[in-house]
C-alpha positions in Angstrom: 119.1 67.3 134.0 119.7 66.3 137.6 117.3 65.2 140.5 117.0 68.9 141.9 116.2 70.6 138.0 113.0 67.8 138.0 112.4 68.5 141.4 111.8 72.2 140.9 109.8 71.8 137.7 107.8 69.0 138.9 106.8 71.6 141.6 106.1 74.5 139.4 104.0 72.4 137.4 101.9 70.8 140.1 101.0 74.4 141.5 99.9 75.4 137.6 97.5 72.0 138.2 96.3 73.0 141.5 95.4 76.9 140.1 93.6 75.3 137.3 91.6 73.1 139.2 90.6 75.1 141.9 89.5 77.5 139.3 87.9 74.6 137.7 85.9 74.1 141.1 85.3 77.7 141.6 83.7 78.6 138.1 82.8 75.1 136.0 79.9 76.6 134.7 81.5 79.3 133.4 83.6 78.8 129.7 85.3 82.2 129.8 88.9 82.2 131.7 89.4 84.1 134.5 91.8 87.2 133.9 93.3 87.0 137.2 93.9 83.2 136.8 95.1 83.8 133.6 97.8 86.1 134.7 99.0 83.8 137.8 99.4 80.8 135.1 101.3 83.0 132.8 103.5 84.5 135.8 104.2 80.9 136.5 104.8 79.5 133.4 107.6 82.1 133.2 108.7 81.4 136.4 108.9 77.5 134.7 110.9 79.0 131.4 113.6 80.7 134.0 113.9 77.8 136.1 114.5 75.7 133.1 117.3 77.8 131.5 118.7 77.7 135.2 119.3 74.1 135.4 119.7 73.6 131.7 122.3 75.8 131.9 126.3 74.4 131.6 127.3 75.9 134.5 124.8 74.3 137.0 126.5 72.0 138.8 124.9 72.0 142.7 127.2 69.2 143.9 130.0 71.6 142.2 128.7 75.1 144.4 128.9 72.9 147.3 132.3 71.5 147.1 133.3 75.0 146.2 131.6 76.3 149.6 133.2 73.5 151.8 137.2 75.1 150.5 
């Protein structure tokens, strides 16, 4: 995995921990998950699965597109 794959994931992630602690702040009395948090933390972790199987993937190369782009 190359510097932009961590980049991009490290990013994903650290929004996750910002939803969950401002929800954290927002509620902390309360033990029952918010439905609408719920759903944003799901829609991201997808977005996290997708990004993964993009930069996992065989074919992605960035310093490759670009060379390709510069002929």
């Amino acid at each position: 995995m190359n510097l932009t794959a961590i980049a991009i994931v490290a990013i994903v992630f650290f929004g996750v921990a910002e939803i969950i602690k401002q929800a954290k702040k927002k509620n902390p009395s309360s033990s029952q998950p918010n439905d609408g948090l719920e759903q944003q933390i799901n829609a991201l972790k997808e977005r996290v699965e997708t990004l993964e199987k993009i930069v996992t993937d065989e074919n992605y190369d960035l310093k490759k597109q670009f060379d390709t782009l510069k002929d």
